[in-house]
Every structure is written in C-alpha cells, then in structure tokens.
C-alpha positions in Angstrom: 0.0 0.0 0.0 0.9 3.2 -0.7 0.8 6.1 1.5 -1.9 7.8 -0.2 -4.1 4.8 0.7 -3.1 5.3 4.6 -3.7 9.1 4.5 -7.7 9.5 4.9 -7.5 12.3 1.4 -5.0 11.6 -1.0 -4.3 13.4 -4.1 -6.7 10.8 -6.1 -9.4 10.8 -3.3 -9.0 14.5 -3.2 -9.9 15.5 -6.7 -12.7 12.5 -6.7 -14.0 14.5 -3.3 -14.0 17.8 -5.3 -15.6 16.8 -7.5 -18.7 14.9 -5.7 -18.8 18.6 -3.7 -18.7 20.1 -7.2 -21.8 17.5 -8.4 -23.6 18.2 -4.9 -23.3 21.6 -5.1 -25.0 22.1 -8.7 -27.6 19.1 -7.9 -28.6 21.5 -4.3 -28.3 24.8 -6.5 -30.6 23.4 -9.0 -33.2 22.4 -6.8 -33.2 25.6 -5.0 -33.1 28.0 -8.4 -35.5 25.4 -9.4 -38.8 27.8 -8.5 -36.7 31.1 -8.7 -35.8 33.0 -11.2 -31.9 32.6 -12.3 -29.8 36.2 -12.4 
C-alpha cells in the first residue's frame, strides 16, 4: 500500500471529493433555483 491509501484524502481521493462537492453543489443549486428566477 501506498501512502496515499493510509492518509484519509490523498491526491486521487481529493480530486474525486471535489468533485462529488462540485456535483452536490449544482444538484442542491438546481433544486433551490428550481422555483426562482436565475440572475
């Protein structure tokens, strides 16, 4: 194993992570612009 697989965020897990946040983020922004109007 490497250390990356010890450490709890490793440089892989890290940009998978960012990029569930990014996903979550526009999923929640979507349903809360969903019944307001988008500036």
């Amino acid at each position: 194993m490497s250390v990356s697989d010890k450490h709890p965020i490793g440089k892989e897990n890290f940009f998978v992570f960012s990029r569930k946040c990014r996903i979550f983020a526009l999923e929640m922004g979507r349903r809360q612009y969903a019944g307001m109007p988008v500036r």
